[in-house]
N, C-alpha and C positions, 0 to 999 in steps of 0.2 A: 371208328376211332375218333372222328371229327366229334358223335356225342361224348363220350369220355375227355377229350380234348377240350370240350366249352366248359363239362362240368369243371375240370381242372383249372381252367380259368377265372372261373364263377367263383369256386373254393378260394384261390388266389384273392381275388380281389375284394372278397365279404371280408377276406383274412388282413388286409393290407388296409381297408377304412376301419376295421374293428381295433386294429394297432394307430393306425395314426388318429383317431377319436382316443382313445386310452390317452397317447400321446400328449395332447392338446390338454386334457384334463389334469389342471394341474392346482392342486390345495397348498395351500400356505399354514404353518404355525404363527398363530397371531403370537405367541409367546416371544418369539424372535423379530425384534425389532431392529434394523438400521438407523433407524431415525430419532434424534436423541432431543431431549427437551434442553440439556444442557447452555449454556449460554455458547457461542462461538468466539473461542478462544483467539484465533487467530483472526480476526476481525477486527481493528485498528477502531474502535471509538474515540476519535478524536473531536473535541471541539474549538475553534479561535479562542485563542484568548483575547480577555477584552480590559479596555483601560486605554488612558490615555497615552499618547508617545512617552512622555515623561516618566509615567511608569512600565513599559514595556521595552524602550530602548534600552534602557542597561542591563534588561533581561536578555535581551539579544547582543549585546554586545556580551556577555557572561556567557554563554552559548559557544557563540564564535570564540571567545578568548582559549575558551577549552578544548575548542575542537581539533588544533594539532596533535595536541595529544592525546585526543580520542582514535584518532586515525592511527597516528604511530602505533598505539599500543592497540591498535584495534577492540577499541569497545568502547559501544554504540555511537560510534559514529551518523551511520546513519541517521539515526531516530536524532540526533543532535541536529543532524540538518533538516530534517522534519521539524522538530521544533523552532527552528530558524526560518524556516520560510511560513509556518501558522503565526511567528510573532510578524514577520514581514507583512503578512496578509490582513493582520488586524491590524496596526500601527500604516498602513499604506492609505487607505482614505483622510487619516488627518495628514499625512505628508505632500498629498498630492493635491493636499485644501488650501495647505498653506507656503510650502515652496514646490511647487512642483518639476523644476530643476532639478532638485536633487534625488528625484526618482531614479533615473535611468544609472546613479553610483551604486543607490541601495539594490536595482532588484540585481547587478554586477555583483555585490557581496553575497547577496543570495542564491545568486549561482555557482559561483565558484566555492561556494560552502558546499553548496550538492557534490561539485567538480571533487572535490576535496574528499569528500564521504565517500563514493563512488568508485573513484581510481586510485585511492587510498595514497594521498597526494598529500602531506603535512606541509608543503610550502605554500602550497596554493592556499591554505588553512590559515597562516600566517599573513599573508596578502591578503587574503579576506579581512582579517583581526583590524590590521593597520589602516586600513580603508576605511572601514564600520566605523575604530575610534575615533579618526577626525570626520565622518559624517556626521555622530551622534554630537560632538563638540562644535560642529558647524549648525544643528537643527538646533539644540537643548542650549539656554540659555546661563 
């Protein structure tokens, strides 16, 4: 029985590498594609805007003025405060060229814009607005 009993095992195991080599062998349909040439949708292409303070503060003050009631009624908020802090971020080297005291108020507005978009807070939205207007009437001539 011990021969009978190898060959059984021998059968077994020619049988168990013949299935797990099948196994392993595995063909693709190149016709079925995951991978899309498409552009990506959800990928934020964002770039600074560029321009002097003069022209980019009352775009940011326009921004913020809205933004209560972007939050209240919830719609986009968010992306309001994204564009708040890409105008902050382009408008922040000539502010910090020429007074740079009044950094530390603006990137305060530019926080609490986010605070505001975020926790969906319309007074903090407000406090931001009245802040921003007398920074910009304190930088702009």
């Amino acid at each position: 029985m011990s021969r009978r009993r190898s060959k059984v095992v021998a059968v077994l195991l020619g049988t168990a590498l013949v299935l797990s080599a099948a196994a392993c062998d595995t063909t693709y349909d190149s016709s079925i594609s995951t991978t899309s040439t498409a552009p990506d949708v959800a990928a934020p292409a964002s770039t600074l805007p560029s321009g002097t303070a003069a022209e980019l503060l009352p775009l940011m003050l326009a921004e913020v003025q809205a933004l209560p009631n972007r939050v209240a009624t919830n719609d986009g908020s968010r992306a309001a405060a994204t564009r708040i802090e890409e105008l902050w971020a382009a408008v922040k080297p000539e502010i910090e060229a020429n007074q740079p005291a009044l950094v530390p108020d603006f990137e305060f507005v530019v926080r609490r814009s986010r605070a505001a978009a975020d926790r969906k807070r319309p007074a903090d939205a407000d406090r931001a607005f009245k802040n921003l207007e007398a920074l910009v009437e304190a930088y702009l001539p």
